[in-house]
C-alpha positions as CSV (number, residue, x, y, z in Angstrom):
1,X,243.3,426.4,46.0
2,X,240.8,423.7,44.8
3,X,238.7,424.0,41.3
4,X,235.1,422.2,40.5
5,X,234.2,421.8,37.2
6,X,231.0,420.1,36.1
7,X,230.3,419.0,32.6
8,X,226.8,418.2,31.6
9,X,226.1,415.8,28.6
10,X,224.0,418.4,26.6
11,X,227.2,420.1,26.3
12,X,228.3,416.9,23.8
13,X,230.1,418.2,21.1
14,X,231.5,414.6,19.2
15,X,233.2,411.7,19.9
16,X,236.7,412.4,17.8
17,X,239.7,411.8,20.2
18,X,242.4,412.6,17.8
19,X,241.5,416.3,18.7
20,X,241.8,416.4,22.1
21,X,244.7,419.1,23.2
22,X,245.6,420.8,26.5
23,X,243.7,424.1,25.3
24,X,241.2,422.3,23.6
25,X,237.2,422.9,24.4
26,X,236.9,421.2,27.5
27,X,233.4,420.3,27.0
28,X,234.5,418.9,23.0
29,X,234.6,414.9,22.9
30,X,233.4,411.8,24.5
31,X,234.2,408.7,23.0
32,X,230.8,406.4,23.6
33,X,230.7,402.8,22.8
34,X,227.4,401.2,22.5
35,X,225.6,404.3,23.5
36,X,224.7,407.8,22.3
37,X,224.9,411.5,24.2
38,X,221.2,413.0,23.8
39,X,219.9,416.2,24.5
40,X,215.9,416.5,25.3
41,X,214.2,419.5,23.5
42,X,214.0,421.5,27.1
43,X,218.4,421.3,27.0
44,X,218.2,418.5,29.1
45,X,221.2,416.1,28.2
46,X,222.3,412.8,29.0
47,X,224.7,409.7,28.3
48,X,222.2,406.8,26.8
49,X,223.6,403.1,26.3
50,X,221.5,401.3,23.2
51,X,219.1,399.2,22.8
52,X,219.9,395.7,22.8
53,X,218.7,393.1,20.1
54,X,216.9,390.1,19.2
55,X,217.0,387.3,16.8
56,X,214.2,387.1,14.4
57,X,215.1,384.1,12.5
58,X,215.4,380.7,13.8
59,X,217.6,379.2,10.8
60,X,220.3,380.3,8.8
61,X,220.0,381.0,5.2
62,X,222.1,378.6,3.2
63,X,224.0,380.0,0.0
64,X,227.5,380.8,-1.5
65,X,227.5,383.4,1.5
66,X,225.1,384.1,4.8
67,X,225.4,387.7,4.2
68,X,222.0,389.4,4.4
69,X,222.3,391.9,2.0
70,X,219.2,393.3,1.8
71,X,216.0,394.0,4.1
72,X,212.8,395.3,2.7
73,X,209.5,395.4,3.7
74,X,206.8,394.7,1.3
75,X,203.3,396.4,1.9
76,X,200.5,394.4,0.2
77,X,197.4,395.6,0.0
78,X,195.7,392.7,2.0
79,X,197.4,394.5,5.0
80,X,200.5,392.1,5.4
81,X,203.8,393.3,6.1
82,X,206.5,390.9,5.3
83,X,210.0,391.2,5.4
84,X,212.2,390.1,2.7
85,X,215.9,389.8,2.0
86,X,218.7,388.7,-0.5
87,X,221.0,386.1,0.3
88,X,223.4,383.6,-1.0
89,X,221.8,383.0,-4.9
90,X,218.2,383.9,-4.3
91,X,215.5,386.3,-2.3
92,X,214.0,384.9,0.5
93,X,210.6,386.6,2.6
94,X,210.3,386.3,6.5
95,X,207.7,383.5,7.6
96,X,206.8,384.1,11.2
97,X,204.5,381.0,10.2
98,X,206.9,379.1,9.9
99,X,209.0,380.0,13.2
100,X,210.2,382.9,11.9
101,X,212.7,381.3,9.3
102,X,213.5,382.4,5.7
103,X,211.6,381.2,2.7
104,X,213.1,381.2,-0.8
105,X,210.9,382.8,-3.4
106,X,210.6,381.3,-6.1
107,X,210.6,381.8,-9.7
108,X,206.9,381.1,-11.8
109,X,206.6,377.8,-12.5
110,X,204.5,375.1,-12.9
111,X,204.5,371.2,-13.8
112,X,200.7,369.4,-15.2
113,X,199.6,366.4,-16.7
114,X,196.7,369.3,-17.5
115,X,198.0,371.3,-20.7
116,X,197.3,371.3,-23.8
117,X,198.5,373.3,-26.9
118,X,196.2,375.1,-29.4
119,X,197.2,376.7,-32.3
120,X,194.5,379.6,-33.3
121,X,196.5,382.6,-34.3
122,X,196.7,384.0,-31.6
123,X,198.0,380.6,-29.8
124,X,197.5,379.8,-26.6
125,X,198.2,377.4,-23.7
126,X,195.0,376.0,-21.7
127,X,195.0,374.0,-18.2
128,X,191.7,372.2,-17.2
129,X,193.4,372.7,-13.5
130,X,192.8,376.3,-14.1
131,X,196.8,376.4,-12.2
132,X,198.3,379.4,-14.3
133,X,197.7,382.6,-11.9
134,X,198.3,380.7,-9.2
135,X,201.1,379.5,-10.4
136,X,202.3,383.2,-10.6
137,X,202.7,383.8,-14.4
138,X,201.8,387.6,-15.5
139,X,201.6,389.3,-18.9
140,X,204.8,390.5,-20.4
141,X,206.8,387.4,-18.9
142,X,208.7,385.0,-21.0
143,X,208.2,381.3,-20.3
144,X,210.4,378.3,-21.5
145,X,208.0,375.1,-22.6
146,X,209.8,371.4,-21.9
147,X,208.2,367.8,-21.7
148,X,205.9,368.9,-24.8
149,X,206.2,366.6,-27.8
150,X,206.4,369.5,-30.4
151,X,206.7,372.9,-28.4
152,X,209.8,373.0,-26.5
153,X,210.6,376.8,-26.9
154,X,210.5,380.2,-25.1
155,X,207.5,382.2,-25.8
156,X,206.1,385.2,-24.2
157,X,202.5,386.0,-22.9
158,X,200.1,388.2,-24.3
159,X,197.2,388.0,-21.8
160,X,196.6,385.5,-18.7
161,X,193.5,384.2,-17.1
162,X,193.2,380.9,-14.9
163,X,193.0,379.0,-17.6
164,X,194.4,380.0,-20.6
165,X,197.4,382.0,-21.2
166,X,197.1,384.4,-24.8
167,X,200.9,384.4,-26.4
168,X,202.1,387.4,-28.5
169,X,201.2,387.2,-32.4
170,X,205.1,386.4,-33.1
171,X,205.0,383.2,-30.7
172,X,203.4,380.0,-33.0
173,X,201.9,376.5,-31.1
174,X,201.8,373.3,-32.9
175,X,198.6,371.7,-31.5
176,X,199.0,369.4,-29.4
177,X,196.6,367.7,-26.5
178,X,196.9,367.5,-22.5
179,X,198.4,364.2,-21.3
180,X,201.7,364.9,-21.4
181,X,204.0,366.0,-18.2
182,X,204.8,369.7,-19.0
183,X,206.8,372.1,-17.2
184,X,206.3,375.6,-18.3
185,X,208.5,378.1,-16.5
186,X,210.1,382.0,-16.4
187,X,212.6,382.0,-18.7
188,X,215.1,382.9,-15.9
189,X,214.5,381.0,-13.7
190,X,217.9,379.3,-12.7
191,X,219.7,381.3,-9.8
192,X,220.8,384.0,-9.7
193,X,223.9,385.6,-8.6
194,X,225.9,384.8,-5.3
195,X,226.4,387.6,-3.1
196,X,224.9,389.7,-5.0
197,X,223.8,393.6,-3.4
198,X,220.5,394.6,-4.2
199,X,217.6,396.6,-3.9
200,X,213.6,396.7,-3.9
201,X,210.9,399.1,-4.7
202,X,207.4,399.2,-4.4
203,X,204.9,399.2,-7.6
204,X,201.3,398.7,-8.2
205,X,199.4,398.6,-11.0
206,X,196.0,399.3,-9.9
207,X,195.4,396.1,-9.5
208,X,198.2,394.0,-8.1
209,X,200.8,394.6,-5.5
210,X,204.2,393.9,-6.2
211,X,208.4,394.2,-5.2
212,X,210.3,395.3,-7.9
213,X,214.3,393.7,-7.2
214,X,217.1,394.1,-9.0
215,X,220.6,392.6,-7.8
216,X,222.8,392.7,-11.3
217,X,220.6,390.0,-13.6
218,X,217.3,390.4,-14.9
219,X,215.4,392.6,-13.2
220,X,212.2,390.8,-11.7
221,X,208.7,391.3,-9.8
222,X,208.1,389.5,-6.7
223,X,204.0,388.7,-6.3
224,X,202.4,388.4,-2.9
225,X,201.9,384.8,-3.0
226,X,205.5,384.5,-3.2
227,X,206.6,384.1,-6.8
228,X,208.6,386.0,-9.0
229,X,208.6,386.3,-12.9
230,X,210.7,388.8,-15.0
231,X,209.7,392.6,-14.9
232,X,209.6,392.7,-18.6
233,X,210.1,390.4,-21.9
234,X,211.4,394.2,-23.5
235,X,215.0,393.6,-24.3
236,X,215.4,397.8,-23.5
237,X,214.4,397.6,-19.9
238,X,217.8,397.4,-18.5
239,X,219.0,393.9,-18.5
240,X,221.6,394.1,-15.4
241,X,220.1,396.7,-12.9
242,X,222.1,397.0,-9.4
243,X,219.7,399.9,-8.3
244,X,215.7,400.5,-8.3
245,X,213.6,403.7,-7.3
246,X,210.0,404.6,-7.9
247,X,209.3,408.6,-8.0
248,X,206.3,410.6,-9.0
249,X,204.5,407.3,-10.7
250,X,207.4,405.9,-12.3
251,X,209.7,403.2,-12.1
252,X,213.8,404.3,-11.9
253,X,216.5,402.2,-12.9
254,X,220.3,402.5,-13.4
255,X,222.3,400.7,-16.6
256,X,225.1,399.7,-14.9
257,X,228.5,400.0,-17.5
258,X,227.0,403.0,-18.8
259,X,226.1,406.5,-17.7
260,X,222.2,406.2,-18.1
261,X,219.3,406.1,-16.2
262,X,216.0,404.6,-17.4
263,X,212.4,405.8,-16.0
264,X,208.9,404.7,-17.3
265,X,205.2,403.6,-16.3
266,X,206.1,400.0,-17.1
267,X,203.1,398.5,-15.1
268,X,200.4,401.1,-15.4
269,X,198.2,398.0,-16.8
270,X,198.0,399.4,-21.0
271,X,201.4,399.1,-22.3
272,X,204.1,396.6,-20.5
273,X,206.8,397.0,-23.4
274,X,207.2,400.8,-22.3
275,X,210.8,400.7,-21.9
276,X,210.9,401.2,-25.8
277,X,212.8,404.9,-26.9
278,X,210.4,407.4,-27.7
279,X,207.4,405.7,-26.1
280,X,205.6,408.3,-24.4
281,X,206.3,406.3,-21.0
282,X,209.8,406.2,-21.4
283,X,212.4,408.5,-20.5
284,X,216.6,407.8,-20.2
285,X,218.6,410.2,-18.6
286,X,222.6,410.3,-19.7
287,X,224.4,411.6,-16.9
288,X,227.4,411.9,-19.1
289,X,226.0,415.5,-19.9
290,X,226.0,416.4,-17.0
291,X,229.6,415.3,-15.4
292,X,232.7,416.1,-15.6
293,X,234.0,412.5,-16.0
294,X,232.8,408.9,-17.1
295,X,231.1,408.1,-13.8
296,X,228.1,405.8,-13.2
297,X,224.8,405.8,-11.2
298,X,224.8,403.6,-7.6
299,X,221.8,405.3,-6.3
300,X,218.7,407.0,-6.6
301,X,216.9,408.9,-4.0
302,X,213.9,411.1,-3.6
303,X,213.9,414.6,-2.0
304,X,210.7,417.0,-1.6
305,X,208.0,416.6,-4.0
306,X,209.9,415.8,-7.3
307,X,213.5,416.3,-6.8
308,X,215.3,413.0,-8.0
309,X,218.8,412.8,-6.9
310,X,220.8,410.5,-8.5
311,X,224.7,409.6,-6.4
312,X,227.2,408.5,-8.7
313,X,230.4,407.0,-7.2
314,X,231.9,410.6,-7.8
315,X,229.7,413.1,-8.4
316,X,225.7,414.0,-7.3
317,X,223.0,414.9,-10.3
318,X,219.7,416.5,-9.3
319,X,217.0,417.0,-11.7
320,X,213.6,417.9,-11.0
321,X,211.3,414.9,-12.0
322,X,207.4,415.8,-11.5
323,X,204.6,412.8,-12.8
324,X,204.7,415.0,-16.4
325,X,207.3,413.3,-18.8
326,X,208.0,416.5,-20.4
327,X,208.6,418.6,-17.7
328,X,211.6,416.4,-16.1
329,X,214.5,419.0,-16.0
330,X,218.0,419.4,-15.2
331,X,218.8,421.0,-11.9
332,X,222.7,421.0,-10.9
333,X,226.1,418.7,-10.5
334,X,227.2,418.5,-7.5
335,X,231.1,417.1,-6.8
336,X,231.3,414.2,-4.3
337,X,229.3,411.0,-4.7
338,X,228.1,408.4,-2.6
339,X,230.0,405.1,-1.4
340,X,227.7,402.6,-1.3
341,X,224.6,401.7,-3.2
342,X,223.2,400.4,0.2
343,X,223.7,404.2,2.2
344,X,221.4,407.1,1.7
345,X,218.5,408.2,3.6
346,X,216.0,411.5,3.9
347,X,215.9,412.5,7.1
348,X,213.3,415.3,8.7
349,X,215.1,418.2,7.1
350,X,217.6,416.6,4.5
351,X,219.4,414.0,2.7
352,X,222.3,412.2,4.1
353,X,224.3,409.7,3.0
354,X,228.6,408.8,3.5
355,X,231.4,410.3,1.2
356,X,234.8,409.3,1.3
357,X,235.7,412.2,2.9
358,X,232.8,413.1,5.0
359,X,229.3,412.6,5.9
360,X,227.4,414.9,4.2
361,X,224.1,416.0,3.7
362,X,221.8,417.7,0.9
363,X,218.9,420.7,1.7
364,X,217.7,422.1,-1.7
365,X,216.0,425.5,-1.3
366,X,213.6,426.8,-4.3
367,X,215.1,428.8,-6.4
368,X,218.6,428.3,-4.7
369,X,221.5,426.1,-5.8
370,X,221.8,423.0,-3.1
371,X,223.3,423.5,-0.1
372,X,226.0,420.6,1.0
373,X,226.6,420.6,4.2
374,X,229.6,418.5,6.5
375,X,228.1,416.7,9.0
376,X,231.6,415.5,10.6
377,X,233.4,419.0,10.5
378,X,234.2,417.7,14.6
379,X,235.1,414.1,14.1
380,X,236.2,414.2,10.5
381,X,239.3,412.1,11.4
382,X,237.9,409.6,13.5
383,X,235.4,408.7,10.4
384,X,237.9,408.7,8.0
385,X,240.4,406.4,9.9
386,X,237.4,404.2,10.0
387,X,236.5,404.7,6.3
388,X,239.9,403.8,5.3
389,X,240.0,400.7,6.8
390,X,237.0,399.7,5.6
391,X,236.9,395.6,4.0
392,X,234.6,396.6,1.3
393,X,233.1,400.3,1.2
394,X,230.0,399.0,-1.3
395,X,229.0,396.9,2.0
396,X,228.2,400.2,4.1
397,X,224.3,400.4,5.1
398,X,222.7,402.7,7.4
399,X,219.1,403.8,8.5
400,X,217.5,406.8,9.9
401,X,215.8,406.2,13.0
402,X,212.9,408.6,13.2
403,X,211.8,407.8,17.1
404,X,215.2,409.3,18.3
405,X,216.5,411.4,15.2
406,X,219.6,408.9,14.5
407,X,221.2,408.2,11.4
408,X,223.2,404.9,11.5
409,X,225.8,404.4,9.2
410,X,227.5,400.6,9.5
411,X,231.4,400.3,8.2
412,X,232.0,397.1,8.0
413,X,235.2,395.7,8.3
414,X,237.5,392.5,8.1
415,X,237.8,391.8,11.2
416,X,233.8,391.8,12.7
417,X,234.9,392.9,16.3
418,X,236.2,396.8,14.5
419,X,233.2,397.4,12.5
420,X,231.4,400.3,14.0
421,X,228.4,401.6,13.3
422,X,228.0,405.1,13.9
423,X,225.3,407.5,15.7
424,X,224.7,410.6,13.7
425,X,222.4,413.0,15.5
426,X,220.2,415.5,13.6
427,X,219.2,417.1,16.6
428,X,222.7,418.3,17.8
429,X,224.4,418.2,14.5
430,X,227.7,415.9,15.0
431,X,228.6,411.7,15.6
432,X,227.2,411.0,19.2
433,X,228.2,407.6,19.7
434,X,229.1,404.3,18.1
435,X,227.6,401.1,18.3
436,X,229.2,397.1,18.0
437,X,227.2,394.1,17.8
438,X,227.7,390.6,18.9
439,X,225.4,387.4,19.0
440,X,223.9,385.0,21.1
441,X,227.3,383.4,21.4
442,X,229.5,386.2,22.4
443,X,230.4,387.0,18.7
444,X,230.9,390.1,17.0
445,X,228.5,390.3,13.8
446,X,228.7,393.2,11.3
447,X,225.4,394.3,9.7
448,X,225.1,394.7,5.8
449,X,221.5,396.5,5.6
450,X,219.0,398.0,7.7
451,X,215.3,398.9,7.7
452,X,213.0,400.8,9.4
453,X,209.6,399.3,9.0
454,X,206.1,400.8,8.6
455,X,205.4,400.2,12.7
456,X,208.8,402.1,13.2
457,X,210.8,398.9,14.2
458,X,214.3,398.7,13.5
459,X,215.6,395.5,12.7
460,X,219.2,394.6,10.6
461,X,220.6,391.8,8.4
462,X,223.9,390.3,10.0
463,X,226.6,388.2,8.1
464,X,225.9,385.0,10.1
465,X,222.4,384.8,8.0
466,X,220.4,386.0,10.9
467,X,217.7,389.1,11.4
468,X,218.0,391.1,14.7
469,X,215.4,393.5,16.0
470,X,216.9,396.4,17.5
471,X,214.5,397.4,20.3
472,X,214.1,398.9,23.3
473,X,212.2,395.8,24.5
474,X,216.0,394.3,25.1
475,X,218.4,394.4,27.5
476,X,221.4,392.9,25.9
477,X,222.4,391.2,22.0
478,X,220.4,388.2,22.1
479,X,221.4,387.0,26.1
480,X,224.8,388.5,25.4
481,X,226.0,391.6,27.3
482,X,226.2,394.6,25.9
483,X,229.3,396.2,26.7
484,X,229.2,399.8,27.2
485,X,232.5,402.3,27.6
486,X,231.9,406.0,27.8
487,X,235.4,407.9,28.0
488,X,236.2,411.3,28.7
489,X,237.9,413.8,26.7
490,X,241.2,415.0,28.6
491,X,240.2,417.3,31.1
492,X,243.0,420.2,32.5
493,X,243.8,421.5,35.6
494,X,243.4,425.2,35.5
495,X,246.2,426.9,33.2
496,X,249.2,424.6,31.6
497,X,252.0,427.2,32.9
498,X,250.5,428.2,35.9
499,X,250.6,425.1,38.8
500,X,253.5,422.7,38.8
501,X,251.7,420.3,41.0
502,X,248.2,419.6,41.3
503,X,247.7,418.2,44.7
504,X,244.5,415.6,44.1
505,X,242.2,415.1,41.2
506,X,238.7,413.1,41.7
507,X,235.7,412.6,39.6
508,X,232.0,411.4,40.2
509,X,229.3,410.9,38.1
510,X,225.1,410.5,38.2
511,X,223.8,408.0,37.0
512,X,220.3,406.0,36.3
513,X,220.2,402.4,35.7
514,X,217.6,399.7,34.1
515,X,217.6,396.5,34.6
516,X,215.7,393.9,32.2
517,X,216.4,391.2,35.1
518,X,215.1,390.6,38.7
519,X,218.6,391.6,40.5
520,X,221.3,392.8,38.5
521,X,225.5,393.1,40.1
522,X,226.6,396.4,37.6
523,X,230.5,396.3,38.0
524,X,231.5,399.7,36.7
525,X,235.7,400.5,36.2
526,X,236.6,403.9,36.9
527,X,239.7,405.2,35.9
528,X,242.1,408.1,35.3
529,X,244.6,408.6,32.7
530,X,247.7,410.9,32.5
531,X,248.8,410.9,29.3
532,X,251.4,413.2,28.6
533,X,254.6,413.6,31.0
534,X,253.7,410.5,33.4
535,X,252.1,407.3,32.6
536,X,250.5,406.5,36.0
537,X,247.0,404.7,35.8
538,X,244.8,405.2,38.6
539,X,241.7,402.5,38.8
540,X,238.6,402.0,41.1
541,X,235.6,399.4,40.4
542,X,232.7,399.9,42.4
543,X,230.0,397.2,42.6
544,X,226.0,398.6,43.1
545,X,223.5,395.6,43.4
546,X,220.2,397.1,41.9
547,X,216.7,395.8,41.3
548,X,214.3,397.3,38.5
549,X,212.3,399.3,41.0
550,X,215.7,400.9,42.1
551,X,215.5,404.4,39.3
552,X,217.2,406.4,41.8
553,X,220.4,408.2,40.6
554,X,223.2,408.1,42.8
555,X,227.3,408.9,42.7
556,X,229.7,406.9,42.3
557,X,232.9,407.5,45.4
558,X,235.4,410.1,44.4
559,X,238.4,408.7,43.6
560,X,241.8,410.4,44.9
561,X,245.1,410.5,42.8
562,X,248.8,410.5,43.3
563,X,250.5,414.0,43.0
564,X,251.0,415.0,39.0
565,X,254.8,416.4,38.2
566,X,255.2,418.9,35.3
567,X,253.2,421.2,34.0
568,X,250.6,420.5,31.0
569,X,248.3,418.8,33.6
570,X,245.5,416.4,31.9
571,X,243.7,414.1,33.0
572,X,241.4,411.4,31.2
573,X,238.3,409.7,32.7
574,X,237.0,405.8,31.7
575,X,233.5,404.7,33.0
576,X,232.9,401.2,32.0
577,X,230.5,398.6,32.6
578,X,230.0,394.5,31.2
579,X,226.9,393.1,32.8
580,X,224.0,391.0,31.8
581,X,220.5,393.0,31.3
582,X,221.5,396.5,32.3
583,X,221.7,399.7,30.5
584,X,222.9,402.7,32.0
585,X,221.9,406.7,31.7
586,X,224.6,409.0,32.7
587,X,223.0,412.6,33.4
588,X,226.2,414.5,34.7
589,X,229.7,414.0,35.9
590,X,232.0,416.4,38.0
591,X,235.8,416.5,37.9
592,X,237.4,418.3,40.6
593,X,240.9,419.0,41.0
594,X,242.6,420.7,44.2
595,X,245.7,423.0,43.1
596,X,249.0,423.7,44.4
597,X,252.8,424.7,44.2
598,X,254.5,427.8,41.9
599,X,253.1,429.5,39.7
């Protein structure tokens, strides 16, 4: 007797291999390299192979490492969107004028022949250039004096204009005229960390635009012309902040070494000392109240209207945090935390981000404790071998992907070529593919942080010190080829007790192919596996020449087999492909297997 089976890729249930048994779901797993299993909202499904990528910087940063740590896109109000990163000791922002390279931000500063010093209670500083906005120096900032004859000494502003800055009452000037080469400068301005993570948030203050970062030293604001000064002169603020969040008109920041989270209105334009206890601005949250252990905050997140979800490395704390200082509120504690401060995102429905053990998600319902849900209940193992060997599990980044409803979560790992990044689809509820990245030059590259722009462009920071856009625009990783693997789960034939020798096994499959080139050769290896009682390999390539006109699907030959012995029949199917400029769609395969002998 003979048996058809088809298998349609809407019936895609994960990619977990470790599962894979005789009397298993036959329709359970596909392992997918560079490429994702999609179903269409009318149940159509189908194999995808990624986008390619594109490199967006033409030089590499220079530091203590290349490691793009960060990417974050600041919105200024004049309608430019730039993209900015941390690397190596400082932050950099994107210049496409400048060929697309990094430029270093730098710190407020400013060197004149044009100051002079006048003491008149308050003091102040004037310039006849009129240089001091442009130089970037706000109020609140503490600037260090040198190259004065008599006021070499870190003071702190009171007001700013073009040309005069207003210091604080405490702050005292000897007079002194212009003439003189001064430097005036933000107090911290010499670099900052090396590899250091970080993180940005958005903040206005009516009047200005600017980036609140924080990477582990004194939290700072970056202006749109490209400077940075400290956030505050108020020794409260939080003096070491790895994380940053703005929620409901207020500015969030973790105390790292401690349990507490700080919030406040510190750039609302009336009071920039806010951070201050009991100032009607300020609030600090100590999560050791509300956890069962010492544990400390690596995350904040927003969710709904004024839910502000805090991860700890261990646990989860949820308050509900409208614009009304008194009304912030407790909600729950939830066990399990998150691994990385660089991995969390809301997506349509909830909030997902990577546990050790899983990855999970958050949906709060009014009135109704959270609801956690496991989002790898079918490939649980498969993301926990990868987890575990994992070089550094702070250096996990991900992004949702709102065109095709992907979550992306990158585990990065020592050596580049087995860090995988994984598909997560919200749509069919389980890991759908993974995803490996090389460069121009053939290398494998390991992402450290992702974003997902205002246009909807995806685009991640790579350890070699280079930006890729991820894009359907692209055929292949930067003029390397993409190589793409789909393999099957193990299929049986009929019963395990019930034929001792299948005659024949073959297997087709339907397929659609792009091309980003004028002619394209698509090599494709076909094989079959047994993998239980007899270790016989069976292999086919087949060679279609293809043009981009060419969108016809067609099947690949069958491919015959030698005769199986034993009983427990399985069979394993490879589809594999390494050219330039292609990317494949795989809409069905069959496997058909002809039967014979006892029973």
């Amino acid at each position: 007797m003979a048996q058809v089976i088809e298998y349609e890729a809407n019936k895609h249930k994960g990619i977990d291999r470790k599962n894979q048994r005789w009397n298993g779901d036959h329709n359970f797993a596909f392992d997918i390299e560079n490429g994702y299993a999609y179903r269409e909202p009318g149940g159509l499904g189908f194999v995808q192979q990624r986008n390619g990528t594109n490199d967006e910087n033409s030089t590499v940063l220079i530091g203590a490492t290349t490691k793009l740590r960060v990417l974050f896109e600041a919105n200024w109000a004049t309608g430019t969107d730039v993209k900015l990163t941390r690397s190596g000791t400082s932050w950099y922002y994107h210049n496409a004028a400048a060929g697309g390279s990094f430029t270093a931000i730098s710190a407020a500063t400013m060197t004149a022949d044009t100051i002079a010093f006048v003491d008149s209670g308050p003091d102040t500083l004037t310039d006849s250039g009129s240089g001091f906005l442009d130089a970037g120096f706000v109020v609140g900032q503490s600037i260090t004096i040198t190259g004065s004859i008599s006021n070499n000494k870190t003071v702190t502003i009171a007001t700013v204009v073009a040309g005069t800055i207003t210091l604080v009452a405490a702050d005292e000037l000897v007079a002194e005229i212009a003439g003189d080469t001064v430097t005036i400068a933000d107090e911290n301005a010499g670099a900052r960390a090396a590899d250091a993570r970080g993180m940005c948030t958005t903040w206005t203050d009516g009047t200005n635009d600017y980036v609140v970062a924080v990477d582990g030293g004194i939290p700072i604001k970056i202006k749109s012309d490209y400077t940075w000064s400290t956030l505050s002169a108020d020794a409260n603020m939080p003096q070491n902040a790895t994380c940053v969040h703005t929620h409901n008109s207020r500015l969030w920041m973790n105390e790292p070494g401690t349990s507490k989270i700080h919030g406040c209105k510190l750039l609302d334009g009336t009071n920039t000392t806010s951070w201050t206890t009991g100032n009607s601005d300020k609030i600090t949250l100590d999560l050791q109240y509300k956890l069962p252990e010492y544990d400390e905050a690596l995350r904040i997140e927003s969710y709904g209207d004024s839910l502000l979800v805090v991860f700890c490395a261990n646990n989860t704390v949820i308050y509900s945090a409208p614009e009304t200082f008194a009304d912030i509120d407790w909600i729950e504690t939830v066990p399990g935390g998150v691994l990385s401060s660089n991995a969390s995102k809301p997506t349509k429905n909830d909030l997902i981000y990577p546990e050790r053990s899983a990855l999970k998600s958050i949906r709060y319902y009014t009135n109704v404790k959270t609801n956690i849900k496991d989002l790898t209940v079918n490939t649980r193992s498969m993301y926990t071998d990868y987890i575990d060997d994992c070089s550094n599990v702070l250096d996990i980044s991900d992004v949702y992907i709102k065109d095709t409803d992907h979550y992306l979560v990158t585990i990065p790992n020592s050596t580049a070529s087995k860090t995988q990044t994984l598909v997560y689809s919200e749509s069919q509820k389980t890991i759908v593919g993974r995803y490996r990245f090389k460069d121009d030059a053939g290398n494998y590259i390991t992402p450290y942080s992702w974003l997902e722009d205002q246009l909807g462009d995806i685009y991640f920071g790579a350890d070699n010190g280079h930006m890729y856009k991820f894009d359907s625009d692209y055929y292949s990783d930067d003029g390397t080829i993409i190589p793409w693997l789909w393999d099957s789960m193990y299929f049986g034939a009929d019963m395990p007790n019930k034929y001792k020798k299948p005659h024949s096994t073959s297997f087709g499959v339907k397929a659609e192919i792009r091309s980003g080139s004028a002619t394209t050769s698509l090599s494709l290896a076909e094989s079959m596996t047994l993998p239980l009682r007899d270790a016989d390999t069976f292999a086919q390539s087949i060679t279609h020449t293809i043009t981009p006109s060419d969108d016809n699907p067609f099947y690949f030959p069958k491919v015959p087999t030698k005769r199986w012995k034993g009983r427990d029949k399985l069979a394993g199917f490879r589809l594999s492909h390494s050219s330039l400029d292609v990317r494949i769609q795989l809409t069905n395969f069959k496997y058909a297997a002809q039967l014979q002998g006892e029973m």
